[in-house]
FIMAR-33524 format. One record per residue (C-alpha): chain; y, z, x; residue number from 1. Coordinates in Angstrom, 3 decimals, padded with zeros to 6 digits. Layout:
BEGIN
{A {Y Z X} NUM}
...
This chain:
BEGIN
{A {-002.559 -013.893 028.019} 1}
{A {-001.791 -010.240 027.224} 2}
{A {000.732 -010.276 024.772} 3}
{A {-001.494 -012.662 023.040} 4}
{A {-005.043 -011.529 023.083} 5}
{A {-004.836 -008.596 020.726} 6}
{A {-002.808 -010.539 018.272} 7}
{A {-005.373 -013.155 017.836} 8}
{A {-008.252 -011.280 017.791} 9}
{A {-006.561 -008.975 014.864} 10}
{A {-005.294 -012.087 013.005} 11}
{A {-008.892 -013.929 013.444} 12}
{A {-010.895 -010.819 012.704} 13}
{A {-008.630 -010.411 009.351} 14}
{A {-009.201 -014.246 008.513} 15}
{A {-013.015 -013.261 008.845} 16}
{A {-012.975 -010.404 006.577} 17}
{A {-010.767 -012.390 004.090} 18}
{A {-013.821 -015.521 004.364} 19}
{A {-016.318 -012.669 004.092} 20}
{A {-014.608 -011.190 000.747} 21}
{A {-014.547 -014.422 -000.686} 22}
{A {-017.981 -015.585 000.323} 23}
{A {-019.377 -012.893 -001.412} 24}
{A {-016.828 -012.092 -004.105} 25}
{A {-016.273 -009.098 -006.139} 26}
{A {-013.675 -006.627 -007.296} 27}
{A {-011.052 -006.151 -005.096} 28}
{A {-010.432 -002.703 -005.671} 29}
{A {-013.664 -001.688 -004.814} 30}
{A {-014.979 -004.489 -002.705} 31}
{A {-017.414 -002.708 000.286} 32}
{A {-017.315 -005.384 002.973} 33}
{A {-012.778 -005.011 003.380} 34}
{A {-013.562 -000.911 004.751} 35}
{A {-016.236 -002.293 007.130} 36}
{A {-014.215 -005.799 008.172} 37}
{A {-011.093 -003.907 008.756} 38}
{A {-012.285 -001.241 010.927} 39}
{A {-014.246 -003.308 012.970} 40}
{A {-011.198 -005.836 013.183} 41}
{A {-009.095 -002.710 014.203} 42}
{A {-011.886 -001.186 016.822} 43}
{A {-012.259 -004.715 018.495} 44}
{A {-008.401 -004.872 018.654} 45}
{A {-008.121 -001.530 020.360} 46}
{A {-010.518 -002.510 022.976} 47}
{A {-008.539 -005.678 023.414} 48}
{A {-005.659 -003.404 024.161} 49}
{A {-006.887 -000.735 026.085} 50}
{A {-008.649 -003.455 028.747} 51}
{A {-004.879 -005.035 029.252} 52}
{A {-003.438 -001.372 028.215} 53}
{A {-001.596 -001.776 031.604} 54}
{A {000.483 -005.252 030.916} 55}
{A {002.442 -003.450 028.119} 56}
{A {003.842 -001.140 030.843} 57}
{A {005.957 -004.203 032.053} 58}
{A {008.283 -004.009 028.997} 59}
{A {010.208 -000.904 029.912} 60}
{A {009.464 002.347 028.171} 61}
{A {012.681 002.969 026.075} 62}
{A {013.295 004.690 022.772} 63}
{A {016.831 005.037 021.362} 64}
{A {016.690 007.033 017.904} 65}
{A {018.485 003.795 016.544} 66}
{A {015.004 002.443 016.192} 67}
{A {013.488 005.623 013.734} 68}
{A {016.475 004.775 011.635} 69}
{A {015.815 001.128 011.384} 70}
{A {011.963 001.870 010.374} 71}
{A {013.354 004.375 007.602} 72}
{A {015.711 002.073 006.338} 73}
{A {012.937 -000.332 006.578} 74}
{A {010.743 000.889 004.423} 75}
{A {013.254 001.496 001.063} 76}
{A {014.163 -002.325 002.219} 77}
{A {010.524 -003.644 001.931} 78}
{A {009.699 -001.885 -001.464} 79}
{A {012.539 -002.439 -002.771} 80}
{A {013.191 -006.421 -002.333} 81}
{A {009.179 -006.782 -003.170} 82}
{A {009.828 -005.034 -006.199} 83}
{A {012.951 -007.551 -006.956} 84}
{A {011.257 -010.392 -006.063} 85}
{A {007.865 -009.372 -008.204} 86}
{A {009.976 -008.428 -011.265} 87}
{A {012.699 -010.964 -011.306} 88}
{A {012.570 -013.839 -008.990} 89}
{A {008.771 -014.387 -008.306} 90}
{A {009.489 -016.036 -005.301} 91}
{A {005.552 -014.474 -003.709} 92}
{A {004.175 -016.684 -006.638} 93}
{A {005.936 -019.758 -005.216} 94}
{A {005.150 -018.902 -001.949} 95}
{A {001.176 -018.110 -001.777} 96}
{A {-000.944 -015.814 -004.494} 97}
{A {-000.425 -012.393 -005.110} 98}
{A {-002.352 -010.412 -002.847} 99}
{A {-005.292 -007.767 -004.330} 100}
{A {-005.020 -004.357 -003.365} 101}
{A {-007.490 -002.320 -001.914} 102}
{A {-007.944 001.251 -003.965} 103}
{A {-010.081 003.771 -001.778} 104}
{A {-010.381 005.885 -004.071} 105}
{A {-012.002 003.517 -006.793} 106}
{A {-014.683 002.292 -004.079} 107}
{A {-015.108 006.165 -002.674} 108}
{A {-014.255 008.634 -005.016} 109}
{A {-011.900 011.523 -004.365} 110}
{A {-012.574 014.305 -002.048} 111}
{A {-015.982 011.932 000.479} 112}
{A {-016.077 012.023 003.934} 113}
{A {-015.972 007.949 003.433} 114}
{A {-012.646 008.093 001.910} 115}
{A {-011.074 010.326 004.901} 116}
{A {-012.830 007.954 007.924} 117}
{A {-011.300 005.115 005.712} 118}
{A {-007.975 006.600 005.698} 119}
{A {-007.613 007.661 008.780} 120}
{A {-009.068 003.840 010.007} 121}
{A {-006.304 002.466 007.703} 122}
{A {-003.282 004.601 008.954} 123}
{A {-004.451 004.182 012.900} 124}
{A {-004.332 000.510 012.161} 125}
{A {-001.053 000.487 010.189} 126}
{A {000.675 003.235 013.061} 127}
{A {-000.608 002.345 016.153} 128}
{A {-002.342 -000.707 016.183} 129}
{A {-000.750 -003.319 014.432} 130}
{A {002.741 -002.559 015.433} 131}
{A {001.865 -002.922 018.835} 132}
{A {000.346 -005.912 018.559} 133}
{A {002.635 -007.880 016.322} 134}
{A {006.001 -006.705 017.983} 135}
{A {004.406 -007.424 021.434} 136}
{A {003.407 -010.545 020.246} 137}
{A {006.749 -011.674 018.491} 138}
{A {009.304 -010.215 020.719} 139}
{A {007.483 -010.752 024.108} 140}
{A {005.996 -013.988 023.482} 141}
{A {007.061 -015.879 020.406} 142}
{A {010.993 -015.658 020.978} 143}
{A {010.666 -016.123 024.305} 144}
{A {008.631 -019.718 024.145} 145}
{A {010.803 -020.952 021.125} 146}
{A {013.275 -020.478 023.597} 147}
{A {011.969 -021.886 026.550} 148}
{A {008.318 -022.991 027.702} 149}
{A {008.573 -020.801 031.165} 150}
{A {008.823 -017.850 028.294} 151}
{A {008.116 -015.596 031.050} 152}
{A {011.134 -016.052 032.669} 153}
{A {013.170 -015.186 029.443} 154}
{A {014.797 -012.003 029.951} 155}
{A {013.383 -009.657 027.543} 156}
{A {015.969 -008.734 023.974} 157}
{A {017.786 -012.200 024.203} 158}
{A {017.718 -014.657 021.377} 159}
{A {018.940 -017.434 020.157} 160}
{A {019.455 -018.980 016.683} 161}
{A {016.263 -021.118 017.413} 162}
{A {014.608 -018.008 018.014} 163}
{A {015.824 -015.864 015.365} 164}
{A {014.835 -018.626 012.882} 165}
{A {011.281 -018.742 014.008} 166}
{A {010.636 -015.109 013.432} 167}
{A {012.064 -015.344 010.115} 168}
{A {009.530 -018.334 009.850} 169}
{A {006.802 -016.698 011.201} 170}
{A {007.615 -013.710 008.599} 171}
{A {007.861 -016.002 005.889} 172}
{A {004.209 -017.487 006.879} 173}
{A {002.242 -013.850 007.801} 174}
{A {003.660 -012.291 004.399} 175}
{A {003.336 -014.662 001.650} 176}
{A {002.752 -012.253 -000.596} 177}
{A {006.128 -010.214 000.049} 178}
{A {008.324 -013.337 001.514} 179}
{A {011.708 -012.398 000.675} 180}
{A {010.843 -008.567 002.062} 181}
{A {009.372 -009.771 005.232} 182}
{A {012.188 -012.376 006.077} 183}
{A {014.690 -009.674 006.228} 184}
{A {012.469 -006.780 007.588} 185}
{A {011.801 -008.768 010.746} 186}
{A {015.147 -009.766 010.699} 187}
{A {016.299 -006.086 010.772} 188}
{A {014.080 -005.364 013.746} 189}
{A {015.463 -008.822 015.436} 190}
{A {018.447 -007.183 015.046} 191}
{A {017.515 -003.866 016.502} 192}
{A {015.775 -005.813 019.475} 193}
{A {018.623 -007.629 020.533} 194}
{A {021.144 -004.519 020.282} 195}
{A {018.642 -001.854 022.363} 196}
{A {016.698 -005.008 024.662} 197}
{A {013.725 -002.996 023.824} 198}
{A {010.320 -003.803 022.563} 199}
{A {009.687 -000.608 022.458} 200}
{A {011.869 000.471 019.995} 201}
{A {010.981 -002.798 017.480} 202}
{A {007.414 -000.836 018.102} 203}
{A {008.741 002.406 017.037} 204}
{A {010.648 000.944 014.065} 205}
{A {007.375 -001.018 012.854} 206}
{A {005.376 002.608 013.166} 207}
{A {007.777 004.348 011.815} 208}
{A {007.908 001.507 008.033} 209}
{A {004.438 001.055 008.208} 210}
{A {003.799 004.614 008.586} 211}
{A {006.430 005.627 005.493} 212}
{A {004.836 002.306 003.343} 213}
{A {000.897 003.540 003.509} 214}
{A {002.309 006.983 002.185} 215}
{A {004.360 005.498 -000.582} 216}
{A {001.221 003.124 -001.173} 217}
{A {-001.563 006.163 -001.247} 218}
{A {001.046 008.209 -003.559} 219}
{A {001.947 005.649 -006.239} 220}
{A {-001.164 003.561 -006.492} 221}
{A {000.905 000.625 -005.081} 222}
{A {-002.429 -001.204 -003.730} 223}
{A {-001.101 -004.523 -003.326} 224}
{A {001.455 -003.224 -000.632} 225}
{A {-001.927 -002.058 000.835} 226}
């Protein structure tokens, strides 16, 4: 299933990395098996989604500028509400544990050719990669069979309450770490999908935050948001 593949071969390829990190423990910020896991993780997803490259052409190919706003507004959204919930209402501790962050520069150093390839691995998955995945994943396929088990024959940006719940779910259960931040930043971009009826532009909007986010991260030290 093409809306499908990619997404489970980045979500079982993470779960692998996470088992390996554990398995052979260590310091988070500098731990050497997350730069390998990840970028293999993010090469085998790319393959995934070049070989079906062709069944993302079925969503139509529209951008409304709406969508660069939401992702903005995303991003000051995300920090923000993980910063409330991490300083006053610890709902992430109730939730699942705090995730480690991953500091490049610590496992590295400043200035090596390992530290750009890493970098440029990490923002390729964050930009390109993952918001592709997820959003085809959600939109195109999770909406649609909460909705109805012929999902395919779900016209593409409709949505019920049933629907809309279940992302906020699914948020809730991906994000542990930042719950209260991810329930209402995939709420936004339910939002945005059901006003433009574009994937697309929920793919734009997730670039655009997750793009904005790994600066913010790499300029504050903000690992955990990693």
């Amino acid at each position: 299933m093409i809306l499908v593949a990619p997404f489970v071969v980045y979500l079982g390829g993470m779960a692998v990395g996470v088992w390996l990190e554990g398995a052979v423990g260590g310091d988070a910020e500098t731990d050497a098996w997350y730069p390998i896991t990840y970028s293999v993780v993010v090469a085998l997803t790319a393959l995934v989604m070049l070989s079906i490259g062709s069944g993302y052409l079925l969503a139509p190919f529209k951008i409304t500028w709406l969508s660069v706003g939401v992702g903005v507004l995303g991003v000051g959204v995300w920090v923000g509400l993980w910063w409330l919930d991490r300083r006053l209402l610890g709902l992430g501790s109730l939730v699942g544990p705090t995730r480690e962050g991953f500091n490049p520069w610590s496992s590295f150093g400043s200035g090596s050719w390992a530290l750009t390839w890493f970098l440029g691995i990490r923002f390729l998955g964050l930009v390109l990669v993952v918001p592709v995945v997820e959003e085809f994943f959600v939109r195109g396929f999770l909406m649609r069979y909460i909705d109805s088990q012929d999902w395919d024959r779900v016209p593409l940006g409709s949505a019920t309450r049933m629907s809309v719940t279940g992302v906020a779910v699914y948020a809730l259960l991906s994000h542990p770490a930042e719950p209260l931040a991810a329930v209402v930043w995939f709420s936004m971009v339910t939002w945005l999908y059901t006003r433009t009826q574009s994937i697309w532009d929920c793919v734009v909007a997730h670039s655009t935050t997750n793009l904005l986010l790994g600066v913010y991260v790499v300029r504050t030290g903000t690992w955990e948001l990693w």
